[in-house]
VEXDREN-2710 file (C-alpha; in Angstrom, 1 decimal):
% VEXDREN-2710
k/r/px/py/pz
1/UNK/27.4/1.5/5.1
2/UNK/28.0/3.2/8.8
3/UNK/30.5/1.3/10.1
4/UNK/31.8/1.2/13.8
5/UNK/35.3/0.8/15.0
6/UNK/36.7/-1.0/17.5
7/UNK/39.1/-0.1/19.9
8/UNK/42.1/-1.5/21.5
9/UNK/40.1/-2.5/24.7
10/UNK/37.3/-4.0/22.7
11/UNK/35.0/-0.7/22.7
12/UNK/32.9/-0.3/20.0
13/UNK/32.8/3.6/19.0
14/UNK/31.5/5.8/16.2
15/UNK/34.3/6.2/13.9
16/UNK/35.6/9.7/14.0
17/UNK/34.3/10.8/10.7
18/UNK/30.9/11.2/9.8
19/UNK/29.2/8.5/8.6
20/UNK/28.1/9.0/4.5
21/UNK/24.5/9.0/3.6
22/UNK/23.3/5.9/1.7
23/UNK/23.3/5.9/-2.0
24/UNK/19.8/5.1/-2.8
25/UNK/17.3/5.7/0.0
26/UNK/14.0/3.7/-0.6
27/UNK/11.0/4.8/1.2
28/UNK/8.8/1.9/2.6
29/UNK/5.2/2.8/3.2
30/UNK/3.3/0.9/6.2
31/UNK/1.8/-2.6/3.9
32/UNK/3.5/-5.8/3.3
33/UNK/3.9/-6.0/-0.6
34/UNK/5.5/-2.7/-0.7
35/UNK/7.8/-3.7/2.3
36/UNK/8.7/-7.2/0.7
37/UNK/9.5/-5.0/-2.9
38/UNK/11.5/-2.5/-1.1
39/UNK/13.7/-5.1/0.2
40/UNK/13.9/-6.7/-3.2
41/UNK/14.9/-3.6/-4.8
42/UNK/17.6/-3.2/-1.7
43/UNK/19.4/-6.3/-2.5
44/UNK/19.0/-6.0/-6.6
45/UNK/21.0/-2.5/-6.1
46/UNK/23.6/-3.6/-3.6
47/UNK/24.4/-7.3/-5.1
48/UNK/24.6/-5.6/-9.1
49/UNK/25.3/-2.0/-8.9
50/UNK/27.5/-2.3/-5.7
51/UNK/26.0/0.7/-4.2
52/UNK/24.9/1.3/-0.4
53/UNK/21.1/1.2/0.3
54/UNK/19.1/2.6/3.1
55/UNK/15.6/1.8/3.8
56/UNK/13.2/4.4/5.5
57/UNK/10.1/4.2/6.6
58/UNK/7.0/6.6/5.7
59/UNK/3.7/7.8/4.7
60/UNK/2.9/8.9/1.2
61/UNK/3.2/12.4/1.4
62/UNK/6.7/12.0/3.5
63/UNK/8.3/9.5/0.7
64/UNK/7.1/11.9/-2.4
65/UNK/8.4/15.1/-0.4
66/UNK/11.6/13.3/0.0
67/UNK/11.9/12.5/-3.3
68/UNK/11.3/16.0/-4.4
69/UNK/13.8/17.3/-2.1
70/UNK/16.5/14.2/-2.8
71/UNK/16.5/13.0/0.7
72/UNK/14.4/9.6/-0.6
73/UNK/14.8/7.9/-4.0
74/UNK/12.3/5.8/-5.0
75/UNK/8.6/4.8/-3.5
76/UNK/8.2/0.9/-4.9
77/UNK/4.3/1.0/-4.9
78/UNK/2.4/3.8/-5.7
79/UNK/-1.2/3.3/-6.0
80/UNK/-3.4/5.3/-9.3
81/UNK/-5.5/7.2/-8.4
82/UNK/-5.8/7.1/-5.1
83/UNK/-2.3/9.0/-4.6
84/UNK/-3.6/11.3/-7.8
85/UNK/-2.9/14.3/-5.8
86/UNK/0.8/13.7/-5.2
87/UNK/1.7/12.5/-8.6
88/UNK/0.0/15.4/-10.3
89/UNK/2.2/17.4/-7.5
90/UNK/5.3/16.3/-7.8
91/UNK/5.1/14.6/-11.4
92/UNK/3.4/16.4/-13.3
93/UNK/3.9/20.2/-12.0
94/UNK/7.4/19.8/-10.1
95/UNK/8.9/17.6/-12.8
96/UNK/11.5/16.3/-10.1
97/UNK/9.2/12.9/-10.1
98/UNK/8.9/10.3/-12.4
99/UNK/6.4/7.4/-12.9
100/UNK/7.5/4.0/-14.2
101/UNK/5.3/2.8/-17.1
102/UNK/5.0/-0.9/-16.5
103/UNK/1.7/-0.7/-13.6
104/UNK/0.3/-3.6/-11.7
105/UNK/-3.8/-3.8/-12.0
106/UNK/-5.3/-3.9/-8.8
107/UNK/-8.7/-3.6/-7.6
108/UNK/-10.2/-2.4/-4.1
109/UNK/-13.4/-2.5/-2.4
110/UNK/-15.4/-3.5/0.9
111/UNK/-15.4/-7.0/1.4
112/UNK/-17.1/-9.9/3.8
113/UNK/-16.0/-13.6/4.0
114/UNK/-18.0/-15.4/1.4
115/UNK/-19.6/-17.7/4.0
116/UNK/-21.2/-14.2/5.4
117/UNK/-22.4/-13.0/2.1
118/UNK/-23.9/-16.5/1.6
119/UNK/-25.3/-17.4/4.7
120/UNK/-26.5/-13.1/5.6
121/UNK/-27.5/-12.5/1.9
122/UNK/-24.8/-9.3/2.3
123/UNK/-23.7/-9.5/-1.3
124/UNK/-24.1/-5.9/-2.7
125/UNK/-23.2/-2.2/-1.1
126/UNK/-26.7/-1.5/-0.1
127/UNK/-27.2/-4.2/1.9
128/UNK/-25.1/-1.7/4.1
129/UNK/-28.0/0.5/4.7
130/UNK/-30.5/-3.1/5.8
131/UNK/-30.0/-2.6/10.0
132/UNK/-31.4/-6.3/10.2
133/UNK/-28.4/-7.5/7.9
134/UNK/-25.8/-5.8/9.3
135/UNK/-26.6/-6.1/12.9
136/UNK/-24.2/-9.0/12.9
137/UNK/-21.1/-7.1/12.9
138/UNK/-22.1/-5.4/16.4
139/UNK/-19.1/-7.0/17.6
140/UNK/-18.6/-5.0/20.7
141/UNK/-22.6/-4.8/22.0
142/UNK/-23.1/-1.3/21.5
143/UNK/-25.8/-1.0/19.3
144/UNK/-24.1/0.2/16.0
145/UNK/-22.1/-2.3/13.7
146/UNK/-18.4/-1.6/12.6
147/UNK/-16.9/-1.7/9.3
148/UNK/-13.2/-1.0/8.9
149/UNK/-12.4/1.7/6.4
150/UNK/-8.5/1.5/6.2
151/UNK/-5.7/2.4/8.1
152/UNK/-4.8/6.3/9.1
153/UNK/-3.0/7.6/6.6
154/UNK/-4.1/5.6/3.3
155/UNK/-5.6/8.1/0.7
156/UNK/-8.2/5.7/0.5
157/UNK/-9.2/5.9/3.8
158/UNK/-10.4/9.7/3.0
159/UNK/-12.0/8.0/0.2
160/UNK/-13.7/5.0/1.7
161/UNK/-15.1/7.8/4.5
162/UNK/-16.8/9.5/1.5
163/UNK/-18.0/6.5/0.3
164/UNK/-19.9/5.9/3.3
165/UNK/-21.2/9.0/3.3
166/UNK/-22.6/8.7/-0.2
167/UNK/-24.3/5.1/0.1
168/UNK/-25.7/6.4/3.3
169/UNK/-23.8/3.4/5.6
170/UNK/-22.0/5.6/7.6
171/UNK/-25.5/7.0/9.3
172/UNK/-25.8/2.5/9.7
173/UNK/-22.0/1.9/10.8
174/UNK/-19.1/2.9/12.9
175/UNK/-16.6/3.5/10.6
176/UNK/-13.3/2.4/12.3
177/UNK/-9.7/3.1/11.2
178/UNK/-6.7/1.1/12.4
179/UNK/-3.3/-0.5/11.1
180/UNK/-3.9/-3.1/8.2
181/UNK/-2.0/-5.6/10.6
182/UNK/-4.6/-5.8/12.9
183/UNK/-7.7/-5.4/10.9
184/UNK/-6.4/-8.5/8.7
185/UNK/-5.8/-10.8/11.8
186/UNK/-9.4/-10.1/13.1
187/UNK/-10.4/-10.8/9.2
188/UNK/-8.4/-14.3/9.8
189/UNK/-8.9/-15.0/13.4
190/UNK/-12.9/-14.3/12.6
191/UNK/-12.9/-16.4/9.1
192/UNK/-11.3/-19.4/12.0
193/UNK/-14.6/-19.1/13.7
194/UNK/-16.6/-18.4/11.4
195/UNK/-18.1/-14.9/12.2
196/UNK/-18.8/-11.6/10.7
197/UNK/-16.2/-9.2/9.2
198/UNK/-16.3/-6.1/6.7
199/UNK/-13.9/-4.0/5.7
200/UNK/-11.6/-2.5/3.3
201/UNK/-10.0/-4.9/0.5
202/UNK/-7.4/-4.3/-2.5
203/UNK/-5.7/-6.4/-5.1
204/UNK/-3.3/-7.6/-5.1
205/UNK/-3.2/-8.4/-1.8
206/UNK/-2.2/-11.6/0.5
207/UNK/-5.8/-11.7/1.8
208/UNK/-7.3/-12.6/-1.7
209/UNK/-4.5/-16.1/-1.0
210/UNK/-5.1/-17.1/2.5
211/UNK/-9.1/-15.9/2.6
212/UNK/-12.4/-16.8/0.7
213/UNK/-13.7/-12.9/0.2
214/UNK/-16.5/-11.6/-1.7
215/UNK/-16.5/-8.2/-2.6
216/UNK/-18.8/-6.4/-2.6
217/UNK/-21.0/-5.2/-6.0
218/UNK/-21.6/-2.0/-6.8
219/UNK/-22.7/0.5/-9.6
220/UNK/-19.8/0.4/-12.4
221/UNK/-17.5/2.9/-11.6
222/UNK/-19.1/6.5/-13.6
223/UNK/-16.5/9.5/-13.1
224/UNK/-19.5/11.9/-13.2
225/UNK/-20.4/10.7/-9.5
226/UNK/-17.0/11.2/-7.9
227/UNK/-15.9/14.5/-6.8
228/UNK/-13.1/14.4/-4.1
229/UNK/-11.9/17.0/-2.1
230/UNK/-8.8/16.6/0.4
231/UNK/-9.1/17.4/4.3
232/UNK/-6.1/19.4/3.7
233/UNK/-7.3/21.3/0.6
234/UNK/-11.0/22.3/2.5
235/UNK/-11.9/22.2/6.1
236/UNK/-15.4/21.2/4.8
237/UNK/-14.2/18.3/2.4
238/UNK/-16.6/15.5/3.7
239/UNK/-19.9/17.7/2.8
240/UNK/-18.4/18.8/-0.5
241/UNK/-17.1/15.3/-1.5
242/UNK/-19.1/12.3/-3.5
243/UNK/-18.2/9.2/-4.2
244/UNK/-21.4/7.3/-5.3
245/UNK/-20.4/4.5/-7.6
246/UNK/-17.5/2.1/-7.4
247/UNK/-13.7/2.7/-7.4
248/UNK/-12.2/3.4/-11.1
249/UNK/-9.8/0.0/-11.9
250/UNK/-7.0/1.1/-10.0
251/UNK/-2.8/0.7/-10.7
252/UNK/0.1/0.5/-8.7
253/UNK/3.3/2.3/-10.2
254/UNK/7.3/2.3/-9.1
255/UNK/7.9/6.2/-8.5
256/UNK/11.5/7.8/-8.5
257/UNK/13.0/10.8/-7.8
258/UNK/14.3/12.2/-11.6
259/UNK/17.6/13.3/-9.9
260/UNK/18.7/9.8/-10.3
261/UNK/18.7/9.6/-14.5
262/UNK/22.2/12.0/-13.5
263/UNK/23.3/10.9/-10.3
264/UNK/23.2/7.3/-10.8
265/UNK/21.8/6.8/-14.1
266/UNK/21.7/2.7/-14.1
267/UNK/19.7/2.7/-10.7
268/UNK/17.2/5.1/-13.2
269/UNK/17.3/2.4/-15.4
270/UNK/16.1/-0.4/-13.1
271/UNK/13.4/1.6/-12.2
272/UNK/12.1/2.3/-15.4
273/UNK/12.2/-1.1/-16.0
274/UNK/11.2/-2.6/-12.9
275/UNK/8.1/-4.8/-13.8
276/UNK/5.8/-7.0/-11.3
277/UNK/2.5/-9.0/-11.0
278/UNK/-0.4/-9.0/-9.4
279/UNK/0.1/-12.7/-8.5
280/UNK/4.1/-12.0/-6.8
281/UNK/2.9/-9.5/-5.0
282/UNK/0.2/-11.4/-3.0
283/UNK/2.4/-14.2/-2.2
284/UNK/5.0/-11.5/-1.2
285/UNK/3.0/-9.8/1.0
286/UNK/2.1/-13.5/2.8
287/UNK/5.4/-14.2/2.8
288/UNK/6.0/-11.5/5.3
289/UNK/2.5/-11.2/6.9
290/UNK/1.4/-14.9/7.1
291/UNK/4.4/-16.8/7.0
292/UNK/6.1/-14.5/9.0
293/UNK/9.4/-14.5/6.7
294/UNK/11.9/-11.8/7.5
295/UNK/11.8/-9.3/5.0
296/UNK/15.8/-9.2/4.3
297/UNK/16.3/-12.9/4.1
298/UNK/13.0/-13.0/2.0
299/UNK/14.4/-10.9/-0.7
300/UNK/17.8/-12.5/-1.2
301/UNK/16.4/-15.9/-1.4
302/UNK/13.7/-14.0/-4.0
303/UNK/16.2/-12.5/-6.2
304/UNK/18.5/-15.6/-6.5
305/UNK/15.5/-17.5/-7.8
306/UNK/14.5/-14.6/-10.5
307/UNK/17.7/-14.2/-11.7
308/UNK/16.1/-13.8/-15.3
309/UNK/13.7/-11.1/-13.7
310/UNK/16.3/-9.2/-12.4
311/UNK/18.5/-9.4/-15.2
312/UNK/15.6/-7.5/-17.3
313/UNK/15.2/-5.3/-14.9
314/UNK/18.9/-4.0/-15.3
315/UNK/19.6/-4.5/-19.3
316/UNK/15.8/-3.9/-20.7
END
């Protein structure tokens, strides 16, 4: 850890050699579950392996870069496919990557409260394109409804804007991105009051314990309608992009850089064996995002009561 030292008079100064780099650096994503798991991982590594862990913040493409490069070591949460592009990147054609095998199911959608799919008759995703239905969630007065898509950043974000454009619903709807924080405490604050609310959802996910959702139905998800193009890849993406069905069941996956399986080959080994469910990591993210736990405290009161967990994790 970077220490300080303390001088004669009480001073606290930077001790005169450089401070070392951590051990392990975990990258930690901007979502609850993966911040709550990140923390988990921290105190498994320090308590048992008695190395020095650092946690750093970051998008996607910043934690898989690191990872390549060695400057991060693990992303806890990876979600299939919707980060397809990076894996295939750094996994599959860099080879410095390396996916654990034991994935989480998850599901995502768009969403309303149930008591607005009930009481509005907004139960499928073309009741999107019905102005008289969705003319409820004109919540500013403007004359066009909002839906939140997802937070800047998320790779499904791109994808939930081609959605849009496929069903038609973004000609019906202002499609809004902000930080998951706030979109969920409108969610909650409006489910208190009982009024309208759409957005983005995904299993597992603390909203799916603290709300009554519906999700939306849509055609089964048929690979032959999804073709999608990144903003970085084409300037044109949206127009060449289609996305016409529902999502493919999705995964979420422990990444680590393969550096490790040398450098510190039983920190390798807890990541291959690292294993969670859908269920722990709802009532993680609550934890955090609800209950308003601290993250650090959290995860040491976590790990001391899944000692058997753990214990898996590091002999499997």
């Amino acid at each position: 850890m970077k220490k300080l030292v303390t001088s004669v008079a009480g001073t606290a100064l930077l001790a005169a050699a450089p401070a070392m780099a951590a051990d392990i650096v975990i990258g930690v994503p901007n979502w609850a579950s993966v911040n709550a798991t990140a923390h988990v991982l921290e105190v498994v590594i320090e308590e048992n392996l008695g190395l020095d862990v650092e946690l750093q913040n970051g998008t996607n493409p910043i934690v898989f870069e690191a990872m390549d490069k060695g400057s991060m070591h693990v992303h806890p949460e990876v979600w299939m496919p919707n980060q397809q592009n990076l894996h295939d990147t750094y996994v599959k054609e860099n080879g410095t990557v390396v996916m654990n095998q034991n994935p989480v199911q998850a599901e995502q959608g768009m969403c309303v409260p149930s008591y607005i799919a009930e009481e509005h008759g907004i139960k499928s995703i073309d009741d999107l394109s019905d102005p008289d239905k969705i003319a409820i969630f004109d919540t500013d007065g403007n004359g066009t409804p909002e839906v939140w898509i997802g937070a800047p950043g998320w790779a499904s974000t791109v994808v939930e804007k081609i959605r849009a454009k496929s069903y038609g619903y973004d000609q019906t709807f202002e499609l809004t991105e902000y930080e998951e924080t706030i979109a969920y405490a409108n969610l909650a604050n409006a489910a208190k009051a009982k009024e309208p609310w759409i957005g983005f959802c995904y299993s597992p996910h603390y909203i799916f314990v603290t709300q009554d959702l519906h999700v939306l139905e849509e055609p089964a998800h048929d690979p032959a309608t999804w073709t999608i193009v990144q903003p970085t890849d084409d300037p044109d993406w949206l127009e060449k992009s289609e996305a016409s069905t529902a999502w493919n069941g999705a995964t979420l996956h422990l990444h680590y850089a393969k550096a490790l399986e040398e450098q510190f080959p039983e920190v390798a080994t807890l990541f291959q064996n690292f294993q969670m469910n859908g269920d722990d990591l709802s009532a993680m993210g609550k934890a955090l995002a609800v209950d308003g736990q601290e993250a650090a405290e959290f995860a040491k009161e976590w790990v001391a009561a899944n000692e058997d967990t753990v214990l898996n994790w590091l002999t499997n």
